[in-house]
C-alpha positions in Angstrom: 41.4 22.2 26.3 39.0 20.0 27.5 35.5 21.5 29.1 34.2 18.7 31.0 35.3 16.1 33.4 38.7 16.2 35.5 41.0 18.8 34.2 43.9 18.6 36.3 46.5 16.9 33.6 48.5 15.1 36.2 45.0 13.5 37.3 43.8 12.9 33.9 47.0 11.1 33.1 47.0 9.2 36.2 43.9 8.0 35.8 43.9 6.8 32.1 47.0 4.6 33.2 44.9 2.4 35.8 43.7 -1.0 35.4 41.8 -3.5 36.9 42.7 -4.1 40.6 44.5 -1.3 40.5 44.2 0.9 44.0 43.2 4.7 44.5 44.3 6.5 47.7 41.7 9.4 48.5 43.2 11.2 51.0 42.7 14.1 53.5 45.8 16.5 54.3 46.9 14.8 57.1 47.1 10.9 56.2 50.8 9.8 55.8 51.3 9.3 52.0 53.3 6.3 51.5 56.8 5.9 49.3 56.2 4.3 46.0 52.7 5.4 44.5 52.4 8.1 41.6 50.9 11.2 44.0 48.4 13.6 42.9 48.1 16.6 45.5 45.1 19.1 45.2 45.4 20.0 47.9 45.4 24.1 47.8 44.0 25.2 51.0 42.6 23.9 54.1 39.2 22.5 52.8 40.2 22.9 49.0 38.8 20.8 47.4 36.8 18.9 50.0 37.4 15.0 50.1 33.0 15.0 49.1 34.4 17.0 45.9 37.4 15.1 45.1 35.5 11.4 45.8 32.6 12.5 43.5 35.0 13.6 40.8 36.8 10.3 40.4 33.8 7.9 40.9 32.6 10.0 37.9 35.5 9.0 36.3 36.4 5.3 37.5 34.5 2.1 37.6 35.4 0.8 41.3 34.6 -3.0 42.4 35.3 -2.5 46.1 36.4 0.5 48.7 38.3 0.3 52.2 37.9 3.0 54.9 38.8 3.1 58.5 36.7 2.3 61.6 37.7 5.3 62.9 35.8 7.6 60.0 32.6 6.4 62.0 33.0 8.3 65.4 35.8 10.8 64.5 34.3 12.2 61.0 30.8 11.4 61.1 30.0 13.4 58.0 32.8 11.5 55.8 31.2 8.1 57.4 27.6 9.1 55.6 29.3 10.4 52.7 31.1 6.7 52.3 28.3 5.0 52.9 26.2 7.0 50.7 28.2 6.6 47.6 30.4 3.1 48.2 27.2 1.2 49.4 30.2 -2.3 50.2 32.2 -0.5 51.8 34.8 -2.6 53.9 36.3 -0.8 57.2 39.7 -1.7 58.7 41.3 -0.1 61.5 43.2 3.1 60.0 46.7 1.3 61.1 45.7 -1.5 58.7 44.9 1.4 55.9 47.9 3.0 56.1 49.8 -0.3 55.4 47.2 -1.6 53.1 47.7 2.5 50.8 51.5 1.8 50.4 50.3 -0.9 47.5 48.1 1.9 45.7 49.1 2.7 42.5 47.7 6.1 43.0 47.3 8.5 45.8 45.3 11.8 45.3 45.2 14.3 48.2 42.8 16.6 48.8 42.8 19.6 51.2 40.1 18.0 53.6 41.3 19.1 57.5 38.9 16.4 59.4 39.9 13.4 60.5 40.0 10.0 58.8 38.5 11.4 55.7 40.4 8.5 53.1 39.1 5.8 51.5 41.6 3.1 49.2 39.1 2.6 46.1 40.3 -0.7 44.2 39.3 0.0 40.2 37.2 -2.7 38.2 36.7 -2.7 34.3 33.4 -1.0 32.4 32.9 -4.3 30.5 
């Protein structure tokens, strides 16, 4: 078994299968999760694990080249907003209509059991070479 890094299997897995350009849906409970991309759900109860928790997992894991999030994050989930800024420093915001549509061509979706608004960001994987 391993001791360190992500242990859920399904993630693991997930994760070793994505390639360059490939997107990542992190997702709070409440976002719509589109048809067609392999789904991860964590979530286990409201607030576990926290989007903070899950994003900081996978950025450990993944080498990311860009990031999307919606306007909306800013007013509605001001904590989320500092949080995306913090760690995705290019961040590009779109309104969270736009988000939706642009998640249903993820490869991947992970869902965490965040219950505040807007808390998703569409990560889009680069290559550690």
């Amino acid at each position: 078994m391993k001791k360190a890094g992500i242990l859920n299997r399904h993630l693991a897995g997930a994760l070793a299968e994505l390639g360059h350009g490939d997107g990542v849906l992190i997702c709070d409970a409440g976002m719509p999760i589109p048809a067609g991309p392999r789904v991860v759900d964590l979530a286990f109860r409201a607030g576990v694990p926290s989007f903070a928790e899950v994003l900081d997992g996978l950025l450990d894991e993944l080498v990311v080249e860009g990031a999307t999030a919606a306007h909306e994050v800013r007013e509605a989930n001001p904590e989320a907003a500092r949080l995306l800024d913090e760690r995705l420093p290019e961040l590009a915001h779109v309104p969270h209509e736009e988000l939706k549509a642009l998640s249903a061509g993820a490869r991947l979706v992970v869902r965490t059991g965040e219950a505040r608004p807007y808390a998703n960001v569409l990560l889009r994987c680069g290559v550690f070479f």
